[in-house]
C-alpha positions as CSV (number, residue, x, y, z in Angstrom):
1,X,-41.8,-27.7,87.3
2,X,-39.9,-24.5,88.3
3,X,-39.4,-21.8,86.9
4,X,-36.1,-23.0,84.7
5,X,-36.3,-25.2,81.8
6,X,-35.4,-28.5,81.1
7,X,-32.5,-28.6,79.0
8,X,-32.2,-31.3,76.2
9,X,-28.9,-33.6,76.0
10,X,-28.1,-34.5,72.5
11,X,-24.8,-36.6,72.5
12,X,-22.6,-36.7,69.3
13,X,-21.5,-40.5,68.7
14,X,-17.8,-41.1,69.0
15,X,-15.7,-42.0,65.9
16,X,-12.4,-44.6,66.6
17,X,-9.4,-43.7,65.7
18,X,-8.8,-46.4,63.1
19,X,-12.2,-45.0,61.5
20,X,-11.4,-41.4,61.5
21,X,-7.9,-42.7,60.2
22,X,-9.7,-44.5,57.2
23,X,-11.9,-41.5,56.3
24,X,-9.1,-39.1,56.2
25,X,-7.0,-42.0,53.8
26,X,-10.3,-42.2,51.7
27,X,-10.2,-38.3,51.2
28,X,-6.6,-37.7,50.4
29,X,-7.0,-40.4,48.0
30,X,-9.5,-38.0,46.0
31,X,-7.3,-35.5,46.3
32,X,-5.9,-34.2,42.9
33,X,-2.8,-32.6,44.0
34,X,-0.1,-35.7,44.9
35,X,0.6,-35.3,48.9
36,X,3.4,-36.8,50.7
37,X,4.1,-37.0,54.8
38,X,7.4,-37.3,56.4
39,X,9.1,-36.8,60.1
40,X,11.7,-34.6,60.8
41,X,14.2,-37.4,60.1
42,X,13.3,-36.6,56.4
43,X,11.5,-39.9,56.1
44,X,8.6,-40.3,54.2
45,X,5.7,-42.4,56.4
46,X,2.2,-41.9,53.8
47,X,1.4,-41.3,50.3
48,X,-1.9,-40.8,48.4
49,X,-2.8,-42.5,44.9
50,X,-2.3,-38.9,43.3
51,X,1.4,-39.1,44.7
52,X,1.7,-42.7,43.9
53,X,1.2,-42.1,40.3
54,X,3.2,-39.2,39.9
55,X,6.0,-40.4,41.2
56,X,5.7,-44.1,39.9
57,X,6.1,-46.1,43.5
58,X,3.3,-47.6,45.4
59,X,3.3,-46.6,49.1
60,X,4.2,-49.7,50.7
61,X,7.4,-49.1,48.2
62,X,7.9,-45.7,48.9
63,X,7.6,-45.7,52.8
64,X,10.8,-45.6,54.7
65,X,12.5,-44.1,52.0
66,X,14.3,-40.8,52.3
67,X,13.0,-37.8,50.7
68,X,15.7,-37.1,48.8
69,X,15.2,-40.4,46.7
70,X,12.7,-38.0,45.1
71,X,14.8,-35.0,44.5
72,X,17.5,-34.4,42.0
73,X,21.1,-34.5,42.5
74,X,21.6,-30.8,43.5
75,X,18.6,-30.8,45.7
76,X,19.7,-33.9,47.4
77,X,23.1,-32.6,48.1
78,X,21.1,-29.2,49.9
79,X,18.4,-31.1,51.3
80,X,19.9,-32.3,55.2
81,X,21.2,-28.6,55.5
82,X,18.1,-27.3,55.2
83,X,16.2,-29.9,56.9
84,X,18.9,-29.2,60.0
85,X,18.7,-25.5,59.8
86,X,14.8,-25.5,60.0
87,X,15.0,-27.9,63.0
88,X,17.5,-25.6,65.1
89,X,16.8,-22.2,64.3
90,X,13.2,-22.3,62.7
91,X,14.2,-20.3,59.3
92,X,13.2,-22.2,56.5
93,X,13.5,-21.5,52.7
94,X,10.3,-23.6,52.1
95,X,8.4,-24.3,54.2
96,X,5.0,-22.7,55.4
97,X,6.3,-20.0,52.8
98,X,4.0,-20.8,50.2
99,X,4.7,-23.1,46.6
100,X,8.4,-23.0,44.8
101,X,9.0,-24.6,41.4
102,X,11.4,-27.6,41.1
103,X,12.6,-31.1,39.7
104,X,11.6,-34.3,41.2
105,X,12.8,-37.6,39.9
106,X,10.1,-40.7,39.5
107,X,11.1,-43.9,40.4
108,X,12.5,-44.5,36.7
109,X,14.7,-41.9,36.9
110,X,12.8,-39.5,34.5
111,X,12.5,-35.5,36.2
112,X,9.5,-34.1,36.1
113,X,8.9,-29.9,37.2
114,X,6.6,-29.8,40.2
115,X,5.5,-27.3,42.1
116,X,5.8,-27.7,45.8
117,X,4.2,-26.6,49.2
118,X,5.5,-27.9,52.5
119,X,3.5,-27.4,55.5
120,X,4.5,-28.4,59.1
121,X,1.6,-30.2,61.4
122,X,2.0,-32.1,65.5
123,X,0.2,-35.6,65.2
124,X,0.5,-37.4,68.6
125,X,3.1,-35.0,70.0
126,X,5.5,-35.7,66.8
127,X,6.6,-33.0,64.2
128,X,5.3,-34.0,60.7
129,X,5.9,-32.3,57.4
130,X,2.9,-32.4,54.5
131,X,3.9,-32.0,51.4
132,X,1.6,-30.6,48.6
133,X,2.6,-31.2,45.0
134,X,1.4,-31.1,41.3
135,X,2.6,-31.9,38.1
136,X,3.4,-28.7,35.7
137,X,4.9,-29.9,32.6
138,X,2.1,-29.1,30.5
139,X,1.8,-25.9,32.1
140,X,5.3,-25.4,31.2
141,X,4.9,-26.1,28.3
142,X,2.0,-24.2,27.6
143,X,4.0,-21.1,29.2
144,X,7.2,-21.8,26.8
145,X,4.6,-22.2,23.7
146,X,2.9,-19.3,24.7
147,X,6.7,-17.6,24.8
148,X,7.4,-18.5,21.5
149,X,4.4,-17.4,20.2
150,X,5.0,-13.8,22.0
151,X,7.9,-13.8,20.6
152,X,7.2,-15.2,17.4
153,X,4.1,-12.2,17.2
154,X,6.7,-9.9,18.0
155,X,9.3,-10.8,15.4
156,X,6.5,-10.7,12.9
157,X,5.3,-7.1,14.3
158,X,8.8,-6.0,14.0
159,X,9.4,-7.5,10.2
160,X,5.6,-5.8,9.3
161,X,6.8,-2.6,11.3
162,X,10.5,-2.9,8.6
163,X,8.3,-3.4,5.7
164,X,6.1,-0.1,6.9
165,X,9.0,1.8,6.9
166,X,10.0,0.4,3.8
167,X,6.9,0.7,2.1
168,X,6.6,4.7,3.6
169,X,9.9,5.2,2.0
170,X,9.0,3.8,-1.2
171,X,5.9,5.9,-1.7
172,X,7.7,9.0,-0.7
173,X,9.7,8.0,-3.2
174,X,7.4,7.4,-5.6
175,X,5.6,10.3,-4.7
176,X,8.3,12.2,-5.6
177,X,9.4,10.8,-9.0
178,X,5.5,11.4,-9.7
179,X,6.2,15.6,-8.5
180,X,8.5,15.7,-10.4
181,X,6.8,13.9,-13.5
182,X,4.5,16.3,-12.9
183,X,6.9,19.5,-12.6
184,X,8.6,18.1,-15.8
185,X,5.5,17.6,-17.9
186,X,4.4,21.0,-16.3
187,X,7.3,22.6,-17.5
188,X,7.4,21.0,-21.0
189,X,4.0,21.5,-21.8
190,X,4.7,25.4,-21.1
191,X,7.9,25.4,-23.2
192,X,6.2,23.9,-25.8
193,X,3.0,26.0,-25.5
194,X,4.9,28.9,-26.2
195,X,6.2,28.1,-29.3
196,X,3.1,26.0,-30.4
197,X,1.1,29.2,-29.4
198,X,2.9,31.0,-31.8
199,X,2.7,28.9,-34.6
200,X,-1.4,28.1,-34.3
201,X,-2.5,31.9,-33.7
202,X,-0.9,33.3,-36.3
203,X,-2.0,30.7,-38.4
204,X,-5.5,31.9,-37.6
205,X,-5.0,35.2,-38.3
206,X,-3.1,34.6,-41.4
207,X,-6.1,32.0,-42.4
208,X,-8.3,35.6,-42.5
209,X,-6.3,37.5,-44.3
210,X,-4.8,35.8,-47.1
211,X,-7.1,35.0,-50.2
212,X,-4.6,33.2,-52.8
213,X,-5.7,29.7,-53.1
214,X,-2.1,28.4,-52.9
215,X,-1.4,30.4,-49.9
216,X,-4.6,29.4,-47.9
217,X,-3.2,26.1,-48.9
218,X,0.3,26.6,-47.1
219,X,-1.6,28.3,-44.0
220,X,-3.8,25.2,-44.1
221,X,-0.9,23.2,-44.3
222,X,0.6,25.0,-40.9
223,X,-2.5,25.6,-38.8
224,X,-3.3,21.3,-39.8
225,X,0.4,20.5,-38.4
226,X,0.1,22.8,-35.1
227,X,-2.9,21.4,-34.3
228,X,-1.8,18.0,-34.7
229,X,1.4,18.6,-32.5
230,X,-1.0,20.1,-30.1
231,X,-3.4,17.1,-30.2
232,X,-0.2,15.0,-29.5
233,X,1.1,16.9,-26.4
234,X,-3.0,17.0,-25.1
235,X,-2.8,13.4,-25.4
236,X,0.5,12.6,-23.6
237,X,-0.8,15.0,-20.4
238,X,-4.2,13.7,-20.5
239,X,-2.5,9.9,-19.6
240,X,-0.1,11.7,-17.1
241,X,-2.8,13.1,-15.4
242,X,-5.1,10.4,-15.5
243,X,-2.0,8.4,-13.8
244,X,-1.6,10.4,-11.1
245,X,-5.3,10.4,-10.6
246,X,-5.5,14.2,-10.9
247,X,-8.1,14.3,-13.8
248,X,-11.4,15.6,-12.9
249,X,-14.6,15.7,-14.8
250,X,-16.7,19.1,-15.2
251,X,-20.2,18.3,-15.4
252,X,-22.7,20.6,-16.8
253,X,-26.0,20.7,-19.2
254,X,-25.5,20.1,-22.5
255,X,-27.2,18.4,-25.7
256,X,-25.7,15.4,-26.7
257,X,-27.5,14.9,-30.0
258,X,-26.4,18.1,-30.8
259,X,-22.5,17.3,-29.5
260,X,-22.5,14.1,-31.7
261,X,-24.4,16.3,-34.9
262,X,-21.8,19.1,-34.6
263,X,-18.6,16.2,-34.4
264,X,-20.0,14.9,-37.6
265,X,-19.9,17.9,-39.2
266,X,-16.4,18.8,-38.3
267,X,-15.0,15.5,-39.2
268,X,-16.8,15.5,-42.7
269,X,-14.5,17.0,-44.9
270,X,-11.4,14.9,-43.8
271,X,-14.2,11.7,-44.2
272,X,-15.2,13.4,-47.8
273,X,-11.1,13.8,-48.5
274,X,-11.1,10.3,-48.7
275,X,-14.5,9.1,-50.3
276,X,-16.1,8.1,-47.2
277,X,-19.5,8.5,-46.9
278,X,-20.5,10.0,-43.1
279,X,-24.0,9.0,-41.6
280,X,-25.6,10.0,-38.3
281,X,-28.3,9.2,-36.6
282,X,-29.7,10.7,-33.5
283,X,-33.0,9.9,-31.7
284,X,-34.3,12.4,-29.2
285,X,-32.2,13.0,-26.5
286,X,-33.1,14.7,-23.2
287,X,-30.4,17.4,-22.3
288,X,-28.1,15.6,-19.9
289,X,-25.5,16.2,-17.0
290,X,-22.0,15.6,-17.9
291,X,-18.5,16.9,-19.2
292,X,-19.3,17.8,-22.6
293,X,-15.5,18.8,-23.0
294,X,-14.5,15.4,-22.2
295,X,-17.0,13.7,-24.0
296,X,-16.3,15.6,-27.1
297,X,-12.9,14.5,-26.8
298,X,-13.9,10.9,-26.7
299,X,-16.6,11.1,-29.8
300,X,-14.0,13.3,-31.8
301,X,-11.2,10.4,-31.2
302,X,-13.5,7.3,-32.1
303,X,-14.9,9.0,-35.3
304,X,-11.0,10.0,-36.1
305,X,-10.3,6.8,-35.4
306,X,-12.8,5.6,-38.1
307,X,-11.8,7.5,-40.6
308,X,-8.1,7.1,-40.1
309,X,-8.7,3.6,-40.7
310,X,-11.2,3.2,-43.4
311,X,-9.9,3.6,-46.9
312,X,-13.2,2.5,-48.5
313,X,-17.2,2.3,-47.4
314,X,-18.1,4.5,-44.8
315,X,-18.9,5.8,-41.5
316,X,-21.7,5.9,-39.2
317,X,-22.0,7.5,-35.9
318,X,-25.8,6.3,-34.1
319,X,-26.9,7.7,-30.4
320,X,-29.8,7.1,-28.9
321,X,-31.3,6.4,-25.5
322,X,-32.0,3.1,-24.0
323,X,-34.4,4.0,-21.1
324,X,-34.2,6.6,-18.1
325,X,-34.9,5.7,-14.7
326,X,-34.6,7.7,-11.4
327,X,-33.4,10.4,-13.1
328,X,-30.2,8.3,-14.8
329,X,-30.6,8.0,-19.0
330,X,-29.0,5.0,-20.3
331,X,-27.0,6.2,-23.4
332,X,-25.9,3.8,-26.5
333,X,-23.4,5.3,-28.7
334,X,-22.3,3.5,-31.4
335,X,-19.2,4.4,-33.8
336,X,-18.7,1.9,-36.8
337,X,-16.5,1.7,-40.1
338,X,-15.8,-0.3,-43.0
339,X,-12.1,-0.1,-42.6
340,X,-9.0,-2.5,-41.7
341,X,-10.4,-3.9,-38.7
342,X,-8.5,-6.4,-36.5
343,X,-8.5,-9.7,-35.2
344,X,-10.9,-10.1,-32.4
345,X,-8.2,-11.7,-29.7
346,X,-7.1,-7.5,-29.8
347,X,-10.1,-5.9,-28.9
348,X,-9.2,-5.1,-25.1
349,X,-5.1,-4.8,-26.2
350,X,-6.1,-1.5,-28.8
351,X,-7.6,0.3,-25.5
352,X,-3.9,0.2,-23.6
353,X,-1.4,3.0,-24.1
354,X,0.7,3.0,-26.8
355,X,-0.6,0.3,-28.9
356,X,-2.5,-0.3,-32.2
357,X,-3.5,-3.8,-33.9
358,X,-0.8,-3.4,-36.3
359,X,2.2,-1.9,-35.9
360,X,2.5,-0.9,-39.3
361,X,-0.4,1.4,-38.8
362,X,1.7,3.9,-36.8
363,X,3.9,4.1,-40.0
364,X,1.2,4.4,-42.1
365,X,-1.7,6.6,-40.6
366,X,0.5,8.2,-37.6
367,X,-0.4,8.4,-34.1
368,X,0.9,7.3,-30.8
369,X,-1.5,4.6,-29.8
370,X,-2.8,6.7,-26.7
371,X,-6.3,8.1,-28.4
372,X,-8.2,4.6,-27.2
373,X,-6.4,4.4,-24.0
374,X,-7.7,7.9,-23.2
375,X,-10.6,7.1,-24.2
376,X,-11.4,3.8,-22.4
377,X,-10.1,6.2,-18.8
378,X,-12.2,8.7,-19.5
379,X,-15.4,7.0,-20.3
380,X,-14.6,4.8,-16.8
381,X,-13.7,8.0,-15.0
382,X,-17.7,8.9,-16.1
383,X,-19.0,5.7,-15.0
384,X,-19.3,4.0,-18.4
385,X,-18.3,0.9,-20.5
386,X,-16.4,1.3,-24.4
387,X,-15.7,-2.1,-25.7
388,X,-14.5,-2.7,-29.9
389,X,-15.8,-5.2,-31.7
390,X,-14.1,-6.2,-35.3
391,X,-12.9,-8.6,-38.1
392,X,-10.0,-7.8,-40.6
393,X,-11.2,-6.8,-43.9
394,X,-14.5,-6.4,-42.6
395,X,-14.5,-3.0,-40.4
396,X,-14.8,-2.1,-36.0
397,X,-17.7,-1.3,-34.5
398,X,-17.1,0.9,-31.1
399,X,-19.9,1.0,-28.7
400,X,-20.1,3.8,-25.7
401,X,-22.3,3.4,-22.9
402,X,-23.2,5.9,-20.0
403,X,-25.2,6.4,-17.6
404,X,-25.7,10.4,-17.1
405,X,-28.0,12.6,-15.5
406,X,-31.1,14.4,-16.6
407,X,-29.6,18.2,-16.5
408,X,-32.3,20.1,-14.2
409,X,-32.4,23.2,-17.4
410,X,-32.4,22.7,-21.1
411,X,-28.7,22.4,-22.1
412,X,-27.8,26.1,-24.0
413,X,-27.6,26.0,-27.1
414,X,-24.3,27.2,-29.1
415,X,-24.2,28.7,-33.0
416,X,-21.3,27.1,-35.0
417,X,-18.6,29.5,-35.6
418,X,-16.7,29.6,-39.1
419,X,-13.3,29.8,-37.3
420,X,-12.9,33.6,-38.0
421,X,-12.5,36.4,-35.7
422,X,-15.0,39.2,-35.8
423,X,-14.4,42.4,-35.0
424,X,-15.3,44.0,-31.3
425,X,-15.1,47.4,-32.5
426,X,-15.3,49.3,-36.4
427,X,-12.2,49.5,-38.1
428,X,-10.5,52.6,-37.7
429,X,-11.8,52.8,-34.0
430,X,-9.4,53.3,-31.2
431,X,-12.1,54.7,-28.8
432,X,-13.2,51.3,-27.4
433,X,-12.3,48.8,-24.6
434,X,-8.6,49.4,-23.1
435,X,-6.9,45.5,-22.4
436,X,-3.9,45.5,-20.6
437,X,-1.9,42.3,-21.1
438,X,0.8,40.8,-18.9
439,X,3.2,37.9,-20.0
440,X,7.0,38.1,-19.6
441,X,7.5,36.2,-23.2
442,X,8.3,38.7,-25.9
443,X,6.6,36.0,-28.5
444,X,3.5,35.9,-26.3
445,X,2.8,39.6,-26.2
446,X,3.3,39.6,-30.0
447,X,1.1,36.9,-30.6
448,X,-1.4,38.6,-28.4
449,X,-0.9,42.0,-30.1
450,X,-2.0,40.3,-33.3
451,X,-5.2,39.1,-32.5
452,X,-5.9,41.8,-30.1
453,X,-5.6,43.8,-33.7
454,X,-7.0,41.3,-35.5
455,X,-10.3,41.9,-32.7
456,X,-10.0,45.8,-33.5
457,X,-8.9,46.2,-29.6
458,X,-6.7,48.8,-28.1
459,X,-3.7,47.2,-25.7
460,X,-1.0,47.7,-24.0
461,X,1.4,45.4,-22.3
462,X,3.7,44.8,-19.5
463,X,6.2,42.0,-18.2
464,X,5.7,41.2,-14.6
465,X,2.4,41.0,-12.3
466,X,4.2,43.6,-10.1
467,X,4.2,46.3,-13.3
468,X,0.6,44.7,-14.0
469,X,-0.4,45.7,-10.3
470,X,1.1,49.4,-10.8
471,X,-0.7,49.8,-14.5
472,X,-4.1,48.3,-12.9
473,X,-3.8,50.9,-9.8
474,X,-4.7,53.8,-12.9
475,X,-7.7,52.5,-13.4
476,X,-7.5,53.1,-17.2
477,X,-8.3,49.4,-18.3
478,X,-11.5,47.1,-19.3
479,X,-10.0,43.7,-18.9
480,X,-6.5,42.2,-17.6
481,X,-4.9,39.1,-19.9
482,X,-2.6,38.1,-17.1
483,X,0.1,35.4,-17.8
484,X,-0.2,33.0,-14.5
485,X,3.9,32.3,-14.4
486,X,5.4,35.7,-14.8
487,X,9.1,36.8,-12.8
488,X,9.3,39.4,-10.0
489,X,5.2,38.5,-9.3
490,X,3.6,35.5,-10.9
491,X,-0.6,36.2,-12.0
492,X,-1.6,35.1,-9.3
493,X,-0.9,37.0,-6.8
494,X,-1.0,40.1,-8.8
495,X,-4.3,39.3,-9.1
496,X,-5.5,39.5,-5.4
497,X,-2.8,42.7,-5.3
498,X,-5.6,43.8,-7.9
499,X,-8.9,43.1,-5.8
500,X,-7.1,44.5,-2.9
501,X,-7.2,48.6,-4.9
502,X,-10.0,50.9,-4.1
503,X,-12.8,51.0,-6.6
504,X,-13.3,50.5,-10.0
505,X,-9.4,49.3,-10.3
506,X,-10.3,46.6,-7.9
507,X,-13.0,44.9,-9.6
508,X,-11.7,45.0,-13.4
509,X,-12.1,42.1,-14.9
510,X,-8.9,39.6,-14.7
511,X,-8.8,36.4,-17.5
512,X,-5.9,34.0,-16.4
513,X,-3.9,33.3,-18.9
514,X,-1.4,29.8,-19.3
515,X,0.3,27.1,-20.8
516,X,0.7,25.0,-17.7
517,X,-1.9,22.3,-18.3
518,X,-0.6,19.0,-16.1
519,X,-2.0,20.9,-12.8
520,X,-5.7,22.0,-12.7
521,X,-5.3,25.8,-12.6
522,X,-8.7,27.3,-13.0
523,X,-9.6,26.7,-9.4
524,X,-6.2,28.3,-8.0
525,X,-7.1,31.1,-10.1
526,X,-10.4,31.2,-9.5
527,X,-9.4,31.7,-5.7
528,X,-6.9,34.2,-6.5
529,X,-9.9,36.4,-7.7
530,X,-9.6,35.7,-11.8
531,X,-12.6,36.1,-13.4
532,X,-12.3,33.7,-16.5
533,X,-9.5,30.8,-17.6
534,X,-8.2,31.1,-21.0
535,X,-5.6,28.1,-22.1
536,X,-2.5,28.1,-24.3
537,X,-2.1,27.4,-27.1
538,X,-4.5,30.7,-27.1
539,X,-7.5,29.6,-30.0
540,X,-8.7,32.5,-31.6
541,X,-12.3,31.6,-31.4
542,X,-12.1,31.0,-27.7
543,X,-10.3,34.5,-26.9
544,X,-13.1,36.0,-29.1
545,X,-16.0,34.4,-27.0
546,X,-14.0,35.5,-23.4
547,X,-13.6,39.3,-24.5
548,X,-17.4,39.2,-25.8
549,X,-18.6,38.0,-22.5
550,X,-16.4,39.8,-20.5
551,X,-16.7,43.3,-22.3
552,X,-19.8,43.1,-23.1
553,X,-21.0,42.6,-19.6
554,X,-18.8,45.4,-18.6
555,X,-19.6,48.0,-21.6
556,X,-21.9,46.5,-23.7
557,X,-20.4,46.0,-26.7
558,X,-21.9,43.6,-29.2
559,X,-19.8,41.1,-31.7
């Protein structure tokens, strides 16, 4: 051998035409898409079984027939233009130029959308075109369902975007008509605080001076009547608020065997008025967490309640504690009479607004139905459950139950005051603490005068924050009773005028003073630099504990 090497032959077997033919036939046949061959005469020459069954002809039926016997009308009437055009110049709107939508027409006349390719090929020296075609009606379909559904999802977006609009609107509305609910309840309850403020403190004051039995009578008589049109008003802001969600709770330590014990005690006489025997029972309670205010409310309504009711028998009032666990005291209170009682079917209707079991009762006993609906808010605002159980003839039973904290100190514990004032200072004395008050109501600095006497306190008074500001500047006074809405300056910002004066002038001691109780003021005053909140109608008692507090801490003057 030389130095090249022997290459290897390997000879590829020829195929025959008529094979090659046949295995071309056999693989258009599994061909999905429908494919159709014609000359440039527009006649067709081959079909596959995909194009066979779209179209309804066999090929033997189809071959030799015209293209157009597959087109529509219009198409047919375009078809030997274009055919014609492409031949001479080469321009073609279909072919080689990639898939176009159209109608074909079976062999039973039915039109069906296809989508079409055209390509152009030489067999044996002779110009063919291949047509490439599928069936689309479902994908139409699919397309115009998925168009409707667009649309359909955009009609519905643009109704829900209407009702948005519409439902924005109507809670600016409401949110409106509840402002000014609020600013007419607001403004009410301080037109009828002044008057009502009025009629209660100088009830009080007269209560201490007068000593004739039939004249403490007629005092009675008026201090009994302002408190129950003050009870009245409480009640009809204490549901406004509560509707607009603007009632908060203030918790804080207190005793509630003690709070049940002291409600007893006030509401005995009106029980002994009446023959009613009054029993309590308290086991040993753990000082708790909670709004003591608002609780008294709630316990001084059911036992009022009781005793409204209940003509013979009596009343018991039972607390005690169920079990405390992580750091929670289950808490049963229990309020029952031997009164009127109702049928059972009304036990949930006597805790909505404005109703009682028998209307006659509102004749008889008074009221306006909202003490138990009050109720029923406030012990859900604190987390509880009041439910009613009764019988007629036979008496209710009302049982409260809460959950409420331990309190982390004792709860303090408070001395019961007779309901007179005592003197700050010894009669005769005008040497003591200087109060300024400011309050633009001629009827409110008189009032104020009075018990300021009464308290054996020097005053003087003013009409505006902005002369309240100039009279503070001196320096002269112990303790501010500043009016919150006042002309020319309102309290409040009189009251950071105050704290803005160098020195003593700028720390004296500021109580806010107001009979605007629908809005939750002691935190705006608070902010404005007020030391202490006192409410209208002004109770004696409760002016008496502020000035103690507030003097005392400032020149230590004992009650």
């Amino acid at each position: 051998m030389t130095g090249r090497q022997k290459v290897k032959t390997v000879e590829t077997p020829t195929i025959g035409r008529s094979a090659l033919e046949e295995r071309l036939s056999a693989i258009l046949d599994h061909v999905a898409d429908a494919i159709i061959v014609a000359n440039d005469q527009g006649v067709i020459e081959s079909i596959n079984l995909a194009a066979a069954r779209l179209f309804g002809w066999d090929e033997a039926s189809l071959a030799g027939q015209r293209l157009d016997v597959l087109m529509s009308g219009r198409d047919q009437a375009e078809h030997a233009g274009y055919l014609s055009r492409y031949l001479e110049t080469g321009r073609a709107g279909i072919v080689n130029v990639g898939p176009r939508t159209l109608q074909a027409r079976r062999q039973d006349g039915v039109m069906i959308p296809i989508e079409l390719s055209v390509g152009e090929a030489w067999i044996d020296g002779e110009r063919k075109f291949i047509g490439a075609c599928r069936d689309i009606s479902q994908r139409i379909a699919n397309e115009e369902a998925l168009s409707q559904m667009v649309a359909d999802l955009r009609a519905s977006n643009e109704a829900l975007e209407r009702e948005r609009r519409q439902s924005e609107a109507w809670a600016r509305e409401a949110e409106a008509a509840n402002l000014a609910k609020s600013r007419f309840l607001a403004t009410m309850s301080h037109e009828i605080r002044t008057p009502l403020n009025g009629v209660i403190a100088i009830a009080d004051v007269l209560a201490s001076r007068v000593s004739a039995p039939e004249d403490r009578e007629l005092v009675g008589i008026v201090r009994e009547s302002g408190r129950t049109l003050l009870g009245l008003l409480n009640e009809v802001l204490d549901l406004a608020k509560i509707e607009a969600g603007a009632l908060q709770l203030d918790p804080a330590p207190f005793a509630l065997g003690e709070l049940v014990t002291s409600q007893a005690v006030t509401w005995r006489q009106a029980a002994s008025s009446k023959g009613l025997d009054i029993q309590v029972a308290t086991a040993m309670l753990p000082a708790l967490l909670g709004d003591e205010g608002r609780l008294r409310q709630v316990i001084s309504n059911l036992i009022s309640n009781a005793i409204k009711f209940t003509e013979r028998g009596s009343v018991s009032i039972r607390c005690e504690t169920l079990g405390i666990a992580d750091n929670l005291a289950q808490v049963r209170l229990v309020v029952a009479d031997t009164g009127l009682g109702f049928d059972s079917a009304l036990a949930e209707r006597v805790f909505e607004p404005f109703v009682q079991a028998d209307s006659t009762n509102t004749r008889r006993h008074g009221g306006t139905g909202l003490g138990l609906a009050i109720c029923r808010e406030l012990v859900n605002l604190m987390g509880g459950d009041i439910r009613a159980e009764s019988a007629p003839g036979v008496g209710t039973t009302v049982t409260l139950r809460l959950a409420l904290p331990l309190a982390p100190t004792e709860a303090g514990r408070h001395a019961a005051d007779d309901h007179r004032l005592t003197r700050l200072t010894a009669p005769q004395t005008r040497s003591g603490p200087l109060v300024l008050v400011a309050d633009d109501h001629p009827l409110n600095r008189r009032i104020m005068g009075v018990l300021l006497d009464e308290l054996g306190l020097e005053h003087e008074m003013v009409e505006d924050g902005a002369a309240a500001v100039k009279a503070a500047a001196s320096g002269l006074y112990d303790l501010i009773l500043m009016d919150v809405q006042m002309p020319v300056m309102d309290g409040l910002e009189a009251t950071r005028t105050i704290r803005r004066l160098p020195g003593a002038a700028g720390k004296v001691c500021v109580i806010a003073v107001t009979a605007d109780a629908m809005n939750d003021h002691a935190a705006a005053c608070r902010d404005a630099g007020m030391n202490d909140f006192l409410p209208k109608p002004i109770q004696p008692m409760q002016l008496q504990a502020l000035l103690i507090k507030h003097l005392s801490a400032a020149r230590r003057i004992a009650s």
